[in-house]
C-alpha positions, 0 to 999 in steps of 0.5 A, spaced: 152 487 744 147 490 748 140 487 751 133 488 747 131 493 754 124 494 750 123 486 751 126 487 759 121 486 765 120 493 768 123 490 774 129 486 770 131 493 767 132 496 772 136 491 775 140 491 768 141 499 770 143 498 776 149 493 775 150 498 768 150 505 771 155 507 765 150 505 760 145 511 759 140 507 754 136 502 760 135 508 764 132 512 757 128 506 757 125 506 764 124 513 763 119 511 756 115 506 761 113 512 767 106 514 768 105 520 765 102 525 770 096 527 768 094 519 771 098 521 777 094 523 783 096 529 786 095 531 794 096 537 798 100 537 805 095 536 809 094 544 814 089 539 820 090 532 824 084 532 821 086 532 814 091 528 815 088 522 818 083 523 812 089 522 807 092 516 811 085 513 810 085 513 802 092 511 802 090 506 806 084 505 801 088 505 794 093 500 797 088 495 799 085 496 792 091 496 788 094 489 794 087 486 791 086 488 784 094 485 783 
């Protein structure tokens, strides 16, 4: 008899799938759980150091706030 995955903690799950790589049902239900792309953030390859930096300054940013938030 298999676990209820839908009651599993996200990070439960995936350690359950890890320990059961046969079992195809866990993996179905971390997929259900992704973030749908269209809340993704996108970037491109920055072409400059300029660039660059820029990027590594909103990464910065968008950790420290996610870090605060959580």
């Amino acid at each position: 008899m298999q676990p209820n995955f839908k009651t599993m903690s996200t990070i439960e799950l995936k350690r359950y799938a890890l320990s059961h790589r046969g079992e195809v049902e866990p993996l179905r239900e971390r997929y259900r759980r992704r973030t749908p792309d269209e809340e993704a953030i996108w970037f491109k390859l920055p072409t400059s150091k300029e660039e660059e930096q820029q990027q590594f300054e909103l990464f910065k940013k968008m950790i420290d706030e996610k870090e605060a938030s959580s």
